[in-house]
PQR file with spaces between the fields and no chain letter, atoms N, CA, C, O and H, PARSE charges and radii, in Angstrom:
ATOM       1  N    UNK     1       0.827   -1.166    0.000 -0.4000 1.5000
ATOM       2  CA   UNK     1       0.000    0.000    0.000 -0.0000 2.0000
ATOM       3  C    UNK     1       0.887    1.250    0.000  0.5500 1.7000
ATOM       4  O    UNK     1       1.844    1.347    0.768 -0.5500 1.4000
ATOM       5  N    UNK     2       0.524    2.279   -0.945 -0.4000 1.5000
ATOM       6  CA   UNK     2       1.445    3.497   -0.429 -0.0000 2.0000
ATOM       7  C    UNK     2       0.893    4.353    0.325  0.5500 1.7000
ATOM       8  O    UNK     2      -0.189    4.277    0.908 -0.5500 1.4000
ATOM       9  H    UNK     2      -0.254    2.200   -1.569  0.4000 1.0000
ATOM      10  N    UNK     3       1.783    5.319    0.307 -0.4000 1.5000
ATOM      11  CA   UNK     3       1.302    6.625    1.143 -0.0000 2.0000
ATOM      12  C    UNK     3       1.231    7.680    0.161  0.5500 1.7000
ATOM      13  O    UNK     3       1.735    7.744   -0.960 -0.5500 1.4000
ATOM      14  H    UNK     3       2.662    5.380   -0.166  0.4000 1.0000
ATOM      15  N    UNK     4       0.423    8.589    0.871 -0.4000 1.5000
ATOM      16  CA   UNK     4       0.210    9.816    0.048 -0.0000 2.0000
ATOM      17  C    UNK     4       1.054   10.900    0.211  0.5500 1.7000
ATOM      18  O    UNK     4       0.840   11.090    1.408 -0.5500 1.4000
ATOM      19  H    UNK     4       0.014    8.537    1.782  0.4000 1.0000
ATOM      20  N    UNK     5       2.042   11.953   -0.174 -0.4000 1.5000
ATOM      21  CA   UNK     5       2.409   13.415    1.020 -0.0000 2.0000
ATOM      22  C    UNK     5       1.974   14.145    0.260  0.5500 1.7000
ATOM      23  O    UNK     5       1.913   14.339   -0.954 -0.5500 1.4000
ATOM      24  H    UNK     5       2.215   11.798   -1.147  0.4000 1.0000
ATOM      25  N    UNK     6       1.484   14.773    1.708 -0.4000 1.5000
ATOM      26  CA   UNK     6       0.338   15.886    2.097 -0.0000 2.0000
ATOM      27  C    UNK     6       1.562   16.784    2.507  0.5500 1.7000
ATOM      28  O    UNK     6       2.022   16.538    3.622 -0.5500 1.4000
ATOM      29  H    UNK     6       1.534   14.615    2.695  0.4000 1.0000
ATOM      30  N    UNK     7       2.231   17.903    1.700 -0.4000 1.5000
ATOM      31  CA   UNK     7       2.809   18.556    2.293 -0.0000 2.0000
ATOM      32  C    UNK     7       3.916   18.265    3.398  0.5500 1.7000
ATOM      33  O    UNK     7       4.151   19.000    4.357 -0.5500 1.4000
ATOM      34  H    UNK     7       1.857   18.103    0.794  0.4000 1.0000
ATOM      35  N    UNK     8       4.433   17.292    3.156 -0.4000 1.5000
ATOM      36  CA   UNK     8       5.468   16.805    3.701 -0.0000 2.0000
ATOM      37  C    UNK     8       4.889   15.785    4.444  0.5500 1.7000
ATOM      38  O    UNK     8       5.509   14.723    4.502 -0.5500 1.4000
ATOM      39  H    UNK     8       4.242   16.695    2.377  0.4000 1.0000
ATOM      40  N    UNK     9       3.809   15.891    5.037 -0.4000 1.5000
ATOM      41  CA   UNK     9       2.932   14.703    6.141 -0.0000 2.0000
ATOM      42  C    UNK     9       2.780   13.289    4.881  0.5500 1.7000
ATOM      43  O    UNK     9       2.184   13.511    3.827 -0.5500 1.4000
ATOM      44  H    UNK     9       3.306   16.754    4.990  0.4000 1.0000
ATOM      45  N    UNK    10       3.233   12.247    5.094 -0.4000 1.5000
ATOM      46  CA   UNK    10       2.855   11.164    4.693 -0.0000 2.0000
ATOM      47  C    UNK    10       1.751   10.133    5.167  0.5500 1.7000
ATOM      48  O    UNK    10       1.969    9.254    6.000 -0.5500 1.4000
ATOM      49  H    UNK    10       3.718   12.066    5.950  0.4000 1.0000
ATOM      50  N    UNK    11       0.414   10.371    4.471 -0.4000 1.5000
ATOM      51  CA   UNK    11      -0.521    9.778    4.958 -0.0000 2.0000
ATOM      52  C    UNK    11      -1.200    8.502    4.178  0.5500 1.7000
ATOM      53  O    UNK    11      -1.533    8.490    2.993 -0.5500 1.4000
ATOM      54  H    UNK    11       0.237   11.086    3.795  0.4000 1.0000
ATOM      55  N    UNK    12      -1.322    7.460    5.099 -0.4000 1.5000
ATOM      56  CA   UNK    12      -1.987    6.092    4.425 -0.0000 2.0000
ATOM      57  C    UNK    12      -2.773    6.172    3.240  0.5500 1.7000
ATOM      58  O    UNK    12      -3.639    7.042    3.340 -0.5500 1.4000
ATOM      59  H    UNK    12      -1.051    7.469    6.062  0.4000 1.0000
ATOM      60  N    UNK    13      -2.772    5.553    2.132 -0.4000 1.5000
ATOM      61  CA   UNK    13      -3.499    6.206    0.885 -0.0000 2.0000
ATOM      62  C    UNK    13      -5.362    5.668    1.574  0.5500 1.7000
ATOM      63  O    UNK    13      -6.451    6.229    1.456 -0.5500 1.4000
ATOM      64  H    UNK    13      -2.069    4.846    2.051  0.4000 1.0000
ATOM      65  N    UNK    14      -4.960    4.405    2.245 -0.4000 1.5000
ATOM      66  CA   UNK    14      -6.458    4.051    2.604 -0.0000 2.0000
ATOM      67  C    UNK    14      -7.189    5.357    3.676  0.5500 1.7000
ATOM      68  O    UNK    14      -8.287    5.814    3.360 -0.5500 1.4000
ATOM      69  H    UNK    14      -4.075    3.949    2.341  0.4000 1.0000
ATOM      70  N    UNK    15      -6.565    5.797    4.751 -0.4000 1.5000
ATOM      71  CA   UNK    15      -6.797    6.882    5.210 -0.0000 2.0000
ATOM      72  C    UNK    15      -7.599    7.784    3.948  0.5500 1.7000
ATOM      73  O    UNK    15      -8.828    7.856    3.938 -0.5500 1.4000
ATOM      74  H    UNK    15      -5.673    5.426    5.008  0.4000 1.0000
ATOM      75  N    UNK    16      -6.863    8.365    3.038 -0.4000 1.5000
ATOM      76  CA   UNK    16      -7.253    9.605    2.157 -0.0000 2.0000
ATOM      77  C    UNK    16      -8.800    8.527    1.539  0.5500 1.7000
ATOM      78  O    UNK    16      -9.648    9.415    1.460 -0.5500 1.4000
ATOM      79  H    UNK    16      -5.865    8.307    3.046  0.4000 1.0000
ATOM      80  N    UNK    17      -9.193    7.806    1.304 -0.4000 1.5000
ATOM      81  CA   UNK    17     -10.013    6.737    0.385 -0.0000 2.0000
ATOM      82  C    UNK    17     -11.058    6.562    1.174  0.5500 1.7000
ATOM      83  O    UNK    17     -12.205    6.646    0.736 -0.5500 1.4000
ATOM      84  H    UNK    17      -8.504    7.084    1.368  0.4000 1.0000
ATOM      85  N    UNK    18     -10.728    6.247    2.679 -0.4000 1.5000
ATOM      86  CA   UNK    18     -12.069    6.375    3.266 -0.0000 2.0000
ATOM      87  C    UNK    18     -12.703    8.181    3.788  0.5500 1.7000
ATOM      88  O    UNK    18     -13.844    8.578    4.024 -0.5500 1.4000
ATOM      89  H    UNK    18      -9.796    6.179    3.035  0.4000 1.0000
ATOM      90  N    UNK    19     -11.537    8.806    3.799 -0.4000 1.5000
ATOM      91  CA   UNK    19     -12.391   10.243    3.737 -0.0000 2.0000
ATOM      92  C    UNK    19     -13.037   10.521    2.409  0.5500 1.7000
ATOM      93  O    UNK    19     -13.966   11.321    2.513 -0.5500 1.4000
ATOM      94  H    UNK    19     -10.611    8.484    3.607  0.4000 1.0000
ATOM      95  N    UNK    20     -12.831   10.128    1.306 -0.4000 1.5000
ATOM      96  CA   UNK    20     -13.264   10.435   -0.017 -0.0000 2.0000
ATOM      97  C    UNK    20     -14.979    9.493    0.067  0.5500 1.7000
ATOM      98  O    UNK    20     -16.070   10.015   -0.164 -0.5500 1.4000
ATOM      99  H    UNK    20     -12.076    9.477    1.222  0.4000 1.0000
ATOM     100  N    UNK    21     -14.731    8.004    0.465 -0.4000 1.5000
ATOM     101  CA   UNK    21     -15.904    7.781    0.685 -0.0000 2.0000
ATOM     102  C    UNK    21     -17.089    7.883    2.138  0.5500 1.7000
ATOM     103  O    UNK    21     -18.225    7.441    2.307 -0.5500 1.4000
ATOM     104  H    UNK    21     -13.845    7.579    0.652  0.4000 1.0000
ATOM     105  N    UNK    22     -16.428    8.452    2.744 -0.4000 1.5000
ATOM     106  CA   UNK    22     -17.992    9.377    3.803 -0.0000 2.0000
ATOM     107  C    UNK    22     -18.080   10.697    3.228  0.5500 1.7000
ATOM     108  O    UNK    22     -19.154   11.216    3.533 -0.5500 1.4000
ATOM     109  H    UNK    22     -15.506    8.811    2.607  0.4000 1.0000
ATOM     110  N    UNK    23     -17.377   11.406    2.537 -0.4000 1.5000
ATOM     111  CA   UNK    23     -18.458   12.065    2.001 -0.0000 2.0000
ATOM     112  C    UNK    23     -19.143   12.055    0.839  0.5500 1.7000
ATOM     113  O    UNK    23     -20.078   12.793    0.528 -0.5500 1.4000
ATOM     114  H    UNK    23     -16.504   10.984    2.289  0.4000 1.0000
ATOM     115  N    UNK    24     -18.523   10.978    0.052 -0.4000 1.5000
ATOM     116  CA   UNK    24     -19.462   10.384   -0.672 -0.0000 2.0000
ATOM     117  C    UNK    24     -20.410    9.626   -0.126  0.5500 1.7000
ATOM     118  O    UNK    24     -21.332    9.491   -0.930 -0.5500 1.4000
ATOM     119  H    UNK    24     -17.763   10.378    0.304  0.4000 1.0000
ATOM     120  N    UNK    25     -20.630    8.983    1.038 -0.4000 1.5000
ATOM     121  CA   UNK    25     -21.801    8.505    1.689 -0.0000 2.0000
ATOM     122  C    UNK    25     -22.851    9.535    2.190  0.5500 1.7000
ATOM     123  O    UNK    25     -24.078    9.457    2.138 -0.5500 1.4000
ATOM     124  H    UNK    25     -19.880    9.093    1.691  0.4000 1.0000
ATOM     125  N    UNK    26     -21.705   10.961    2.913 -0.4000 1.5000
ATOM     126  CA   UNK    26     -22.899   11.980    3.246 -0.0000 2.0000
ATOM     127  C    UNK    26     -23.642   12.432    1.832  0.5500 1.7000
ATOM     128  O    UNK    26     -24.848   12.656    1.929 -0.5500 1.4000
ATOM     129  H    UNK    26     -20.708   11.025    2.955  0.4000 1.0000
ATOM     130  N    UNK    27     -23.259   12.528    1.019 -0.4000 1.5000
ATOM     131  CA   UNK    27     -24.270   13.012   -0.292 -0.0000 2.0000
ATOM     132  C    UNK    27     -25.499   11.729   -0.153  0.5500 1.7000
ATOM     133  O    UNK    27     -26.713   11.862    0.004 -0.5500 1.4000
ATOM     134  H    UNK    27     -22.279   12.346    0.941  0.4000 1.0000
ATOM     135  N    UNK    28     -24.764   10.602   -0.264 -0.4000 1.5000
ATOM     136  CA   UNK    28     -25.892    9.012   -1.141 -0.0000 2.0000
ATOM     137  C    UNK    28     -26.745    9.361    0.320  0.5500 1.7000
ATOM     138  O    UNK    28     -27.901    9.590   -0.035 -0.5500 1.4000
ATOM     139  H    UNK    28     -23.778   10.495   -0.392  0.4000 1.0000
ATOM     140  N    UNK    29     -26.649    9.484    1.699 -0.4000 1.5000
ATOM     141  CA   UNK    29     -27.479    9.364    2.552 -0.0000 2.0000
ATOM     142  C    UNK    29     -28.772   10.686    2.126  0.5500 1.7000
ATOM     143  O    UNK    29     -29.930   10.453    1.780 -0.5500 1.4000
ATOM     144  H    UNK    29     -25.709    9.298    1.988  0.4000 1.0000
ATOM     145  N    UNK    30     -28.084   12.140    2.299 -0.4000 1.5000
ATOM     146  CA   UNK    30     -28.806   13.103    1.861 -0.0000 2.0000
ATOM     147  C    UNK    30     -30.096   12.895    0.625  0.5500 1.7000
ATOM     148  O    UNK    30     -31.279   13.165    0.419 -0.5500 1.4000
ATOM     149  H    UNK    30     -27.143   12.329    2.580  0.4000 1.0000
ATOM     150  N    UNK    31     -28.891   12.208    0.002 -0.4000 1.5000
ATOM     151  CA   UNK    31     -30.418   11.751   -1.092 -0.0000 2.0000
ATOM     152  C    UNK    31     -30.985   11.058   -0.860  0.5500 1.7000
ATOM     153  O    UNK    31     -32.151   11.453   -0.862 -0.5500 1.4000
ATOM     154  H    UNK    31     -27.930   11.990    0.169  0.4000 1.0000
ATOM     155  N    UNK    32     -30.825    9.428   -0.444 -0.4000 1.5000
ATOM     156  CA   UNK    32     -31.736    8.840    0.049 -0.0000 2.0000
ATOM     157  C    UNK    32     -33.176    9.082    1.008  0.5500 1.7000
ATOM     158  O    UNK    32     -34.266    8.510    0.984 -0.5500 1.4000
ATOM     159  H    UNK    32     -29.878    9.107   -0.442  0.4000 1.0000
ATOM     160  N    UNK    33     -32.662   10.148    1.809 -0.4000 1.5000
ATOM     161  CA   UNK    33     -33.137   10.596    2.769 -0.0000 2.0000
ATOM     162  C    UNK    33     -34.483   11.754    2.406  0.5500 1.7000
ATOM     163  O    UNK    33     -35.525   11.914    3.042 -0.5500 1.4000
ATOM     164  H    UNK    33     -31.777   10.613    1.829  0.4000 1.0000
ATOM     165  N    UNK    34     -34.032   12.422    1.211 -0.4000 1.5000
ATOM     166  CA   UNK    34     -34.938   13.514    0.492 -0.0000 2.0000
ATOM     167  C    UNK    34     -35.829   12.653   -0.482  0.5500 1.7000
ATOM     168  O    UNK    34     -36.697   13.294   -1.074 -0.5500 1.4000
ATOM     169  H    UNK    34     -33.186   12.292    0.694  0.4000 1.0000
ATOM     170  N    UNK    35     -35.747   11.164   -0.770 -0.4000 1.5000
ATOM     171  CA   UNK    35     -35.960   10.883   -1.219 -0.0000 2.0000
ATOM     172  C    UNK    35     -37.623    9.798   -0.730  0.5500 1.7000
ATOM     173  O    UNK    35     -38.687    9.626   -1.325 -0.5500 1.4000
ATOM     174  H    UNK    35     -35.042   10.643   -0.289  0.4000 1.0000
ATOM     175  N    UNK    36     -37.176    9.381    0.371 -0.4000 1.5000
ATOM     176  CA   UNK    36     -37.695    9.021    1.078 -0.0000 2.0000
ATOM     177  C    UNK    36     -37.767    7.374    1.118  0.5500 1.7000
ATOM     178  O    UNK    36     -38.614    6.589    1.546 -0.5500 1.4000
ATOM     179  H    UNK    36     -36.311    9.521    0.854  0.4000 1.0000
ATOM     180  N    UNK    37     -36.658    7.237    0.562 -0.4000 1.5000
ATOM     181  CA   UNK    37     -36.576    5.627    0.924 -0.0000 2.0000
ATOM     182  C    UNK    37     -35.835    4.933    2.193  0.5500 1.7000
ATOM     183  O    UNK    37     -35.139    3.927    2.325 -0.5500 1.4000
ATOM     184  H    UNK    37     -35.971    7.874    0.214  0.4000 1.0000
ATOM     185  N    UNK    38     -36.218    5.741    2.887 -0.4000 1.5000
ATOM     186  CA   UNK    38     -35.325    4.894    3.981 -0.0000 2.0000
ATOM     187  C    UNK    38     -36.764    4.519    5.237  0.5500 1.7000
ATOM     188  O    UNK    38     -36.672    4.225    6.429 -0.5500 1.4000
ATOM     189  H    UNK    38     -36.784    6.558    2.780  0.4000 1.0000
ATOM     190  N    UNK    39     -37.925    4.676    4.421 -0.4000 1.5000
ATOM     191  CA   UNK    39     -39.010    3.816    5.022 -0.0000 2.0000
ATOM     192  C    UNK    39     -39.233    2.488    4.564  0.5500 1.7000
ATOM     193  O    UNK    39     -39.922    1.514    4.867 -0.5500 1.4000
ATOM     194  H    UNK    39     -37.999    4.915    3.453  0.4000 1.0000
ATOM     195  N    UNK    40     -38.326    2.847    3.655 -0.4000 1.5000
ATOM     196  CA   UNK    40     -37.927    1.212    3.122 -0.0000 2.0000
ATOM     197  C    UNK    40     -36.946    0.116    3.672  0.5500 1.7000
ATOM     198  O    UNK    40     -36.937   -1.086    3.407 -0.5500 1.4000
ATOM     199  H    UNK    40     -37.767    3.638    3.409  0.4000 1.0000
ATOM     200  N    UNK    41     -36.184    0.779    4.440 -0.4000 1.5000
ATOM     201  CA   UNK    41     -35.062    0.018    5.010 -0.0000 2.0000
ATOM     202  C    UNK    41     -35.875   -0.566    6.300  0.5500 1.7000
ATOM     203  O    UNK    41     -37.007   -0.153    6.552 -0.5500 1.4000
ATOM     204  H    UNK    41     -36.192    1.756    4.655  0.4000 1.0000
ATOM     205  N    UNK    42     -35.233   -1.545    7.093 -0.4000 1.5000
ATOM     206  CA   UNK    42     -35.756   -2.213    8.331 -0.0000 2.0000
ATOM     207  C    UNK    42     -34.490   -1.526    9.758  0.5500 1.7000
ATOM     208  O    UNK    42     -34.595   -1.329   10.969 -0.5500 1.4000
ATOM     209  H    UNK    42     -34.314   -1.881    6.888  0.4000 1.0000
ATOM     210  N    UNK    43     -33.417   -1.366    8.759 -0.4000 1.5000
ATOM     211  CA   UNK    43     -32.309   -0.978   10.149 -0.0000 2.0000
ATOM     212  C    UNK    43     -31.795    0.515    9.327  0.5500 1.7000
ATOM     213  O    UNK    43     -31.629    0.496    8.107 -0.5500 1.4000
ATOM     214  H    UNK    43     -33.332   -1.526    7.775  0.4000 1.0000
ATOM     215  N    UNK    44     -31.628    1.462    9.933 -0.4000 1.5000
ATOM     216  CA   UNK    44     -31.334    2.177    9.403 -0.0000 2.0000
ATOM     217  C    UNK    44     -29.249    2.265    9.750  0.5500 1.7000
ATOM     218  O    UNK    44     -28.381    2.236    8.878 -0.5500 1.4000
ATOM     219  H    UNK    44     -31.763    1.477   10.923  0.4000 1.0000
ATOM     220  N    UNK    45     -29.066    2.357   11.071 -0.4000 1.5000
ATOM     221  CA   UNK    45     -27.640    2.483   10.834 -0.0000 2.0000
ATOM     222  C    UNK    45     -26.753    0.785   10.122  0.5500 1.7000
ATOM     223  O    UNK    45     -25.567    0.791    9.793 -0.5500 1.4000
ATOM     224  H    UNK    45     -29.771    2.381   11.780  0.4000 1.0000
ATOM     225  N    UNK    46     -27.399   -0.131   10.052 -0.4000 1.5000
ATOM     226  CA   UNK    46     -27.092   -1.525    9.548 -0.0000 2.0000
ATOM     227  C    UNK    46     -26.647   -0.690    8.028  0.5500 1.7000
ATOM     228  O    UNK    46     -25.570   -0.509    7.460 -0.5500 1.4000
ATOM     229  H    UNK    46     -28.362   -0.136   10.320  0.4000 1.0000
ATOM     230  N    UNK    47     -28.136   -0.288    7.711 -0.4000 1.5000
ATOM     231  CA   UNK    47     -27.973    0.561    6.074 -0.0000 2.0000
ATOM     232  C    UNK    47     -26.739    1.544    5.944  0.5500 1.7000
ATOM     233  O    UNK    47     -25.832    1.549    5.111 -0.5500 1.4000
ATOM     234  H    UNK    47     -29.011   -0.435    8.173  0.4000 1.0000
ATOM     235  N    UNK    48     -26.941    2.234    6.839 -0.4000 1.5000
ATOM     236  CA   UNK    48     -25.600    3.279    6.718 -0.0000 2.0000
ATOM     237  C    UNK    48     -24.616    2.594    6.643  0.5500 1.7000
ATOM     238  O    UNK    48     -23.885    2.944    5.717 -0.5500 1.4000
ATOM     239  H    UNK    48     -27.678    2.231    7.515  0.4000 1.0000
ATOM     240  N    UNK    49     -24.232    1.687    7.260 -0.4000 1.5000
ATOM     241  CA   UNK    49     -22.961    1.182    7.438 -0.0000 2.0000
ATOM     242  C    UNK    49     -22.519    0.123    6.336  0.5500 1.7000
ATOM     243  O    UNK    49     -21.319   -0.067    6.142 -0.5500 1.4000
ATOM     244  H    UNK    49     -24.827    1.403    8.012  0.4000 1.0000
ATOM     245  N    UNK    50     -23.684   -0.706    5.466 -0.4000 1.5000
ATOM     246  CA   UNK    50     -23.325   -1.340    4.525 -0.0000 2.0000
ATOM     247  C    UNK    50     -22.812   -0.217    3.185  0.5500 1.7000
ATOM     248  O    UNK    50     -21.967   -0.275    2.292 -0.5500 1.4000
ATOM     249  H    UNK    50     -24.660   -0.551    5.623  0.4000 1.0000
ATOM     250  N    UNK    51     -23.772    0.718    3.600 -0.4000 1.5000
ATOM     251  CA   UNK    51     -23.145    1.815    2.173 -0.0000 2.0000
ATOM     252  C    UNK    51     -22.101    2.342    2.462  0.5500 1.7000
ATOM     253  O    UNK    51     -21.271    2.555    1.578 -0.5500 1.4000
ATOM     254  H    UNK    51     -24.459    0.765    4.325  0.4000 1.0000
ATOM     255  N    UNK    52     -21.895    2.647    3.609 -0.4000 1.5000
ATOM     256  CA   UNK    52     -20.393    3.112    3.537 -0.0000 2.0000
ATOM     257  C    UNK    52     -19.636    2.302    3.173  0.5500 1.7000
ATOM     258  O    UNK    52     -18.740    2.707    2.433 -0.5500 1.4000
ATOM     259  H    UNK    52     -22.569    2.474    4.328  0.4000 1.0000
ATOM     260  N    UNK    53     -19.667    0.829    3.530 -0.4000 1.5000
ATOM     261  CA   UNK    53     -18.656   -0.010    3.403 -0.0000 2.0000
ATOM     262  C    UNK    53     -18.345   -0.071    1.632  0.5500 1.7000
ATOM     263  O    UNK    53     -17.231   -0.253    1.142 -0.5500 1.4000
ATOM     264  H    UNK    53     -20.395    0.500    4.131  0.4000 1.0000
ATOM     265  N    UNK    54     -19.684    0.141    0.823 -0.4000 1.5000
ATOM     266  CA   UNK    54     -19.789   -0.138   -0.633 -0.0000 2.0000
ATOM     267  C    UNK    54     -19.419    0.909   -1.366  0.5500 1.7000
ATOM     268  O    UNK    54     -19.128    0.875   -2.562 -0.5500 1.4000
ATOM     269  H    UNK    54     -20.589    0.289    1.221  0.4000 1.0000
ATOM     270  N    UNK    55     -19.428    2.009   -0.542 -0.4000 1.5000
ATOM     271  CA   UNK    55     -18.940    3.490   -1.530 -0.0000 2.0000
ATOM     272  C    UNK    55     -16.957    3.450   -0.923  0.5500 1.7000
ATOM     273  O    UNK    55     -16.149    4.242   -1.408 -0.5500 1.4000
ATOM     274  H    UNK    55     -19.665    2.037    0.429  0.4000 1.0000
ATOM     275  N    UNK    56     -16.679    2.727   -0.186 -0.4000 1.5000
ATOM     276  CA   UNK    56     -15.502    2.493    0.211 -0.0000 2.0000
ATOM     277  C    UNK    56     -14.600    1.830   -0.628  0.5500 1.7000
ATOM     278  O    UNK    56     -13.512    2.157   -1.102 -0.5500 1.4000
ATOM     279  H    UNK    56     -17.335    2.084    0.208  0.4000 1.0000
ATOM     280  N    UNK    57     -15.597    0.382   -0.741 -0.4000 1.5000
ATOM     281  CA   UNK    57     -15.017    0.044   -1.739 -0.0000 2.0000
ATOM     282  C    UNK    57     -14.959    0.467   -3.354  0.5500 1.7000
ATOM     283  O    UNK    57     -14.069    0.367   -4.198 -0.5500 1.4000
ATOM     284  H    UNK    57     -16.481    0.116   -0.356  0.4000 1.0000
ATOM     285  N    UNK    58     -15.889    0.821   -3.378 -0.4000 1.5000
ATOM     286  CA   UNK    58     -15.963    1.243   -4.936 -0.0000 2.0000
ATOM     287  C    UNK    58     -14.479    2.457   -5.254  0.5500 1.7000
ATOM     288  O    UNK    58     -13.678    2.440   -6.189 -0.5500 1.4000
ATOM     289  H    UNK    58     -16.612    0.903   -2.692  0.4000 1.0000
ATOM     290  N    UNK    59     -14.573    3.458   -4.008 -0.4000 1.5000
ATOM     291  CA   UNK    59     -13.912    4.405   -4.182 -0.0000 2.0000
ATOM     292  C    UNK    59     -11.953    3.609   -4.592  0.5500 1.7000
ATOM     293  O    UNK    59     -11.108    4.008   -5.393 -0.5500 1.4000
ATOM     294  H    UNK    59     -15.224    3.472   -3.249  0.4000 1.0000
ATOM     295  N    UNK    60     -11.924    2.378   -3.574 -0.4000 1.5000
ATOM     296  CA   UNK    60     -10.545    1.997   -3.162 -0.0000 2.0000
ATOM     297  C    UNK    60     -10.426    1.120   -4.988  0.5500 1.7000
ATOM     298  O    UNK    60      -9.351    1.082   -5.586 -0.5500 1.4000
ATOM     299  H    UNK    60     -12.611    2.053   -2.924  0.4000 1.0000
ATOM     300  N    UNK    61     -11.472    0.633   -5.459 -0.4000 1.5000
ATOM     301  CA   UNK    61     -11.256    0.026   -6.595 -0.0000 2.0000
ATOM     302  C    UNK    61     -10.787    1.279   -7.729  0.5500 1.7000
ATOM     303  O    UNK    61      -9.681    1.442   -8.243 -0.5500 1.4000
ATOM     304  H    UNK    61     -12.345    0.664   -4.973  0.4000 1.0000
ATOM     305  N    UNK    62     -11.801    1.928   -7.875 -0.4000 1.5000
ATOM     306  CA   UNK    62     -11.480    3.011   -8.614 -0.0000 2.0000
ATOM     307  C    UNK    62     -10.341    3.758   -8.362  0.5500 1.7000
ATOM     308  O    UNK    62      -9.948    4.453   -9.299 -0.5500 1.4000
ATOM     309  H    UNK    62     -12.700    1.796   -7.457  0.4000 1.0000
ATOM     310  N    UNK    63      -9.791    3.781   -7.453 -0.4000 1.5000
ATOM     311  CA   UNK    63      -8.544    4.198   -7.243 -0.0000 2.0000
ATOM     312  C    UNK    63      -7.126    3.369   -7.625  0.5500 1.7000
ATOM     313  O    UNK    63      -5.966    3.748   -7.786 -0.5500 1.4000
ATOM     314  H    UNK    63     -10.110    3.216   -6.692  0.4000 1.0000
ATOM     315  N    UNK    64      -7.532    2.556   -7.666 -0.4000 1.5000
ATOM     316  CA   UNK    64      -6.692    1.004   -7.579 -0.0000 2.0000
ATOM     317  C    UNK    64      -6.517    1.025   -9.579  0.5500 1.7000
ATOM     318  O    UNK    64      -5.468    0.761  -10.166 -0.5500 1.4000
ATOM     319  H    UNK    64      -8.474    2.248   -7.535  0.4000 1.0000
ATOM     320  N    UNK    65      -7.709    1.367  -10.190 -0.4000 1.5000
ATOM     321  CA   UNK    65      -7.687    1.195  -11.657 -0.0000 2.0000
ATOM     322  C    UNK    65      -6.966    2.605  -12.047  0.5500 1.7000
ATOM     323  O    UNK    65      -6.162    2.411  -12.959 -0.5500 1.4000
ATOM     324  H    UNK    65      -8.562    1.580   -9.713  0.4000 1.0000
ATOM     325  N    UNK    66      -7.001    3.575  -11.748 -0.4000 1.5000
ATOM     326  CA   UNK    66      -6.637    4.911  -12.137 -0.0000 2.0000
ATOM     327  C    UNK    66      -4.908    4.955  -12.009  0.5500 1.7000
ATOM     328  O    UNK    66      -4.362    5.559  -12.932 -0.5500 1.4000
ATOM     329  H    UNK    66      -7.654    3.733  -11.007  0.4000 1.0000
ATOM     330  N    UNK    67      -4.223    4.513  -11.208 -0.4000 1.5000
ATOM     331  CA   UNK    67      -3.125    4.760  -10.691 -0.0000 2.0000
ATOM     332  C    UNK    67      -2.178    2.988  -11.396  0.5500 1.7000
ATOM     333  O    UNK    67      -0.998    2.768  -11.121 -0.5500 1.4000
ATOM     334  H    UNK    67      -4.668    4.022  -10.459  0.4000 1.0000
């Protein structure tokens, strides 16, 4: 795995990947939420937490293909 530098700070690239995906989760929640499907869900933080895990990964793949 590498690291990233941030201005001399060398930081875990997974570090930078999961900040990229919560706030890509805060958007997908926002919408979900305006949307009104989360009377659809049965658990709501179960839900949160599988999407984060899926916008995590998506983000770490897509990162993984780019580089």
């Amino acid at each position: 795995m590498a690291d990233i530098d941030l201005y001399g700070v060398f930081v875990p690239a997974l570090l930078v990947w999961a900040v990229v995906a919560f706030l890509l989760n805060l958007v997908l929640r926002r919408l979900i939420g305006a949307l009104g499907l989360y009377r659809l869900v049965w658990h709501r933080a179960l839900f949160d937490l599988c999407l984060y895990l899926v916008c995590l990964g998506g983000v770490v793949t897509l990162a993984g293909r780019l580089t």
